[in-house]
N, C-alpha and C positions, 0 to 999 in steps of 0.2 A: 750486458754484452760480453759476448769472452771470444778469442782473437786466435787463428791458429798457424802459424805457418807449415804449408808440406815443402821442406828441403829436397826437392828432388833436381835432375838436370833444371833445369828453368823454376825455381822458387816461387810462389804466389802466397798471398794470404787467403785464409779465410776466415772470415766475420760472421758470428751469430749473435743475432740479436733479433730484437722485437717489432722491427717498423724499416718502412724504407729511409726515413731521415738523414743517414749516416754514406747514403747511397754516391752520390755526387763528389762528396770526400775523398770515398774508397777509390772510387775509380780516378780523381785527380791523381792521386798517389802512384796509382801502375801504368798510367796513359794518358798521352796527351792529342784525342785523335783529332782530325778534322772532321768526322762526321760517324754519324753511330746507326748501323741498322738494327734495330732490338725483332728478334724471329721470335715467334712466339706460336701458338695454336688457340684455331677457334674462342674456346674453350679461357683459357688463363687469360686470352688477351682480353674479354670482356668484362674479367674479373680485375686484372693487376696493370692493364697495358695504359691506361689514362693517370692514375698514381704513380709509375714509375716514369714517365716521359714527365710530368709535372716537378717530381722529385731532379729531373738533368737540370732541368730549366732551356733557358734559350741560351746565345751565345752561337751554336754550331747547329745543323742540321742535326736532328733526329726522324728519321722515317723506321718505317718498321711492316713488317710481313707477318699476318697469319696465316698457316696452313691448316686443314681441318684434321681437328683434335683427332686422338687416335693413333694405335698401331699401324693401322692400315696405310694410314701416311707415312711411313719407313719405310722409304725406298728410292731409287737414283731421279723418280719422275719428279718428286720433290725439290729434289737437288738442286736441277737442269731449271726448276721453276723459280728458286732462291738464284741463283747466278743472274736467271734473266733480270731480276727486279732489282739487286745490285747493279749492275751493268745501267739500267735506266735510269741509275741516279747518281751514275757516273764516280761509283766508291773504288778507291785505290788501295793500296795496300796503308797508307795513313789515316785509313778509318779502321773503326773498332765493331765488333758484332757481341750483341749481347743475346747469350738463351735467356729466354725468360718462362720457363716453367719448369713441367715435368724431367723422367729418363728418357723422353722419344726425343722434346725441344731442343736438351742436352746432345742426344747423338748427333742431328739433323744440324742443329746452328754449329757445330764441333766440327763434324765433318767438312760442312761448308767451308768455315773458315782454314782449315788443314788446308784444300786444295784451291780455292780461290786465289787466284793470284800468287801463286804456290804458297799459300798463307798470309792470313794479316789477323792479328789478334781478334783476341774475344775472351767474354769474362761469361759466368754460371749466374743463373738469378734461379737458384732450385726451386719449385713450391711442390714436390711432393716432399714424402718421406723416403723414398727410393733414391731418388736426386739429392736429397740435403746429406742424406748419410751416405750415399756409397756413390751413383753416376756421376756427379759432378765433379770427383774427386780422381786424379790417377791419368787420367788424359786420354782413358780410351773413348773413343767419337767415330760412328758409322753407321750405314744402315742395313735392312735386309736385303738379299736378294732370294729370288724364288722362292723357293719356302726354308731357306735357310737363314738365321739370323744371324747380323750384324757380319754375313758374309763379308762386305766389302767396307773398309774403315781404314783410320789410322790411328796411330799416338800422337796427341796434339794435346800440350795442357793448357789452360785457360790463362787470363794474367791474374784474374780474381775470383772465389765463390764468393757469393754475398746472401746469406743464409738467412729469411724472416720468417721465423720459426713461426709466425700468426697468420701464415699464409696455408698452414696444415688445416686451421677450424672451417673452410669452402671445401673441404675432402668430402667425399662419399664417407659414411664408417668402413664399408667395405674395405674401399683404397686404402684409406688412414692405416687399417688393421693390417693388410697385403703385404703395406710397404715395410713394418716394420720386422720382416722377417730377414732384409740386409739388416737390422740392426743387431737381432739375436745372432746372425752369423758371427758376426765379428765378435761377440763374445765366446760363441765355442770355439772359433779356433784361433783365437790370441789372445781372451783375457777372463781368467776365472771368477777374478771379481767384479770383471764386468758384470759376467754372470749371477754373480749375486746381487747386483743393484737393481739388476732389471728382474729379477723375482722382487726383491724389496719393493720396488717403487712403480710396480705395476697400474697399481689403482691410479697414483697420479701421470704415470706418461698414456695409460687410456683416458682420462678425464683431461688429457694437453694442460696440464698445470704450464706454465712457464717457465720456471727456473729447471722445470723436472724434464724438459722437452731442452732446454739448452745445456744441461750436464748432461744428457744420454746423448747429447749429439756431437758435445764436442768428444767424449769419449769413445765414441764410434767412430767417428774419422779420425783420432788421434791412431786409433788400433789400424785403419785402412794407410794413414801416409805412413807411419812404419812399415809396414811391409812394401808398399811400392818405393819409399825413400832406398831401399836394399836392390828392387829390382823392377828397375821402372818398363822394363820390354817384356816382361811375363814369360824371363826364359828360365825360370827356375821357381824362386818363394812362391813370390807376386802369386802364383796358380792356387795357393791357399784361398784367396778371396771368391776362387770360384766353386767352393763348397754349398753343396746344394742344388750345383747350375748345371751339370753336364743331365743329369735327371728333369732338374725342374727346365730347361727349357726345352725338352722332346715333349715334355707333358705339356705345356704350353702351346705347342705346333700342333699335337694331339687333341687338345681341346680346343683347336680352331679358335683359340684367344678366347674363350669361354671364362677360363679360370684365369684370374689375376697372377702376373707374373710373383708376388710373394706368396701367394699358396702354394705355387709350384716349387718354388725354392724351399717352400716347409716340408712336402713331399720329399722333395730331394732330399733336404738334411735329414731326417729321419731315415729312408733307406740309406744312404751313405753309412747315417750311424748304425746299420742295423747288418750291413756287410761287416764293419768294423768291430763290432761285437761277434761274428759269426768268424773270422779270422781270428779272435782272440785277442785285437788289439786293446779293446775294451771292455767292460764288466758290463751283467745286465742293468746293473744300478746305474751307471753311462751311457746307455741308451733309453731309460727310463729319465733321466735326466732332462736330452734333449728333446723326449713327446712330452713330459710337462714343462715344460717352456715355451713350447709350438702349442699346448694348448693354454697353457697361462694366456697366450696374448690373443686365442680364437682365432689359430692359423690352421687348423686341424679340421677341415668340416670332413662329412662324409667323401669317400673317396670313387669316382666313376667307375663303368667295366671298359677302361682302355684297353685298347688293343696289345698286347706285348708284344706281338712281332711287329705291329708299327713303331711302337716306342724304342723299339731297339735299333731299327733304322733311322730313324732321328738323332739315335747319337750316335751310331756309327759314323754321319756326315756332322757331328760337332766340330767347328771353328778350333776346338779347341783342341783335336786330334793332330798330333805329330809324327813323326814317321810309322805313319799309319795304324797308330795304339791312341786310344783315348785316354786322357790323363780323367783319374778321379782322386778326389780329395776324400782323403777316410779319416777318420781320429783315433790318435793314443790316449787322450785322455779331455776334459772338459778345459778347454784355452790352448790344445796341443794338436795340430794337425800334420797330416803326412799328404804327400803326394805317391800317385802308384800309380801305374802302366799296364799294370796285369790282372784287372778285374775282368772275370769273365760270362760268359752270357749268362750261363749258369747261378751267378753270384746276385745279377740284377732282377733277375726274372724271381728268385726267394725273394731279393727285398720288394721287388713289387709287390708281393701275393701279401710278402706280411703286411705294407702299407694297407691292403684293401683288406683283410681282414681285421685289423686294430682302427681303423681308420673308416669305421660304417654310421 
């Protein structure tokens, strides 16, 4: 087990380890609620929902809601359907809400709890590799609207993550693979010798060794609460973490969720990095860098004939555009990123073409 705390406004642990066991403990220590609804989806709840209410025990109410697995469940109807079913069993702001899976379970029980009763805690029970390294952490929680993502949200941190790193071996390989493309992030733009662990230790974090799945994960949220500990509202650093995102999620909306949210982010960091070599920030050996590391972990498949004038409309309406410029994150070097304002169409539409030609 190895233990982390993110020191941000509102301090929390997080725990990684191998089993639910330790789970009743953790949560004694940050909360003392009267009653707990654990939200979950279809999906995890069949797999982890009877283990983890076993692991509360009795003593207080435990009830709990799934909604059906999936993107397509990110949205206010959801919401409006989570409040009704709190409301029916009459939880006050002295109960606690726990996510119990994936990055959707995370935005969806997040958000809830932000505006439920203008808030009442809730802790993270991640089981992807999306959620264990990066969603769970930083306290962003929301969901889509229209075809824009995570339009409507807040900043809400949890009291607790509680990380069961054996909860990755029920993954698709697909997912498994997808997810770990928030992990390579964090090594190119905060830590080089992240970077080199995870070339090293390849073989065993695809084969989920377990100690090799809990040093790549505490190291990967160690490099994520650093930078949100500096800027926990994302009015400045913090927009590092979104390397890869202003690209990969127009390619996501593009492929009508076809493509796994970390393919798209593999996408992403590659043209990101391939602007930034094209500006001179980087060398070609820096951009060759980050395509074998996207394909060390078989985040590179063949790349589609997307539309470029729709992709470019997708981020034009990114969440993450400010007075009316879209930030993108480019790199100086392998652990060293920048933020910029002034990428221009022209800049995306090369790095498109070169993804679909290197990327066949």
């Amino acid at each position: 087990m190895r233990r982390l705390e993110a020191m941000e406004a509102r301090p929390y642990p997080i725990i990684l380890t191998s089993d639910f066991s330790r789970l009743k403990a953790a949560i004694n220590e940050v909360a003392c609620p009267s009653a707990i609804m654990i939200i979950t989806d279809t999906h995890v709840g069949h797999l982890y929902l009877a283990t983890v209410k076993e692991e509360l025990g009795e003593g207080i109410p435990v009830y709990d809601y799934a909604f059906k697995a999936g993107e397509t469940s990110k949205h206010l109807g959801t919401i409006t359907e989570i409040y009704n079913a709190l409301l029916a069993v009459h939880m006050d702001r002295s109960g606690l809400i726990i996510a119990l899976g994936g990055g959707v379970v995370g935005d969806i029980a997040g958000f809830v709890a932000s505006s439920y009763m203008r808030g009442i805690p809730f802790i993270q029970i991640p089981t992807t590799i999306v959620a264990q390294n990066d969603s769970s952490m930083g306290g962003k929680v929301g969901v889509d609207y229209l075809d824009h993502k995570n339009m409507v949200g807040a900043f809400y941190n949890p009291k607790l993550v509680y990380t069961n790193i054996r909860t990755l071996g029920t993954l698709p390989e697909r997912e498994f693979i997808s997810g770990l493309a928030e992990v390579l992030k964090h090594a190119l733009i905060k830590n080089k010798a992240f970077y080199d662990y995870l070339l090293k230790e390849k073989d065993k974090i695809l084969q989920q060794d377990d100690r090799s799945l809990i040093e790549m994960t505490y190291t990967s949220c160690k490099a994520k609460c650093e930078v949100v500990e500096e800027d926990a509202k994302e009015l400045g650093l913090r927009k590092i973490l979104n390397f890869g995102h202003t690209i990969g999620h127009a390619l996501e909306t593009e492929s009508h969720f076809n493509l796994l949210h970390g393919e798209c982010v593999a996408y992403g960091m590659v043209m990101s990095a391939y602007i930034s070599y094209g500006r001179g920030y980087i060398e070609a050996s820096h951009l060759k860098d980050v395509e074998s590391l996207c394909r060390a972990y078989k985040l590179l498949a063949p790349f589609g004939e997307y539309d470029i004038h729709s992709l470019l409309q997708h981020i034009l309406y990114d969440k993450k555009k400010a007075y009316g410029k879209v930030s993108f994150i480019l790199l100086q070097a392998i652990g060293q990123a920048c933020i910029k304002n002034d990428v221009t169409q022209e800049e995306i539409e090369e790095a498109i073409l070169y993804v679909r030609k290197t990327c066949q």
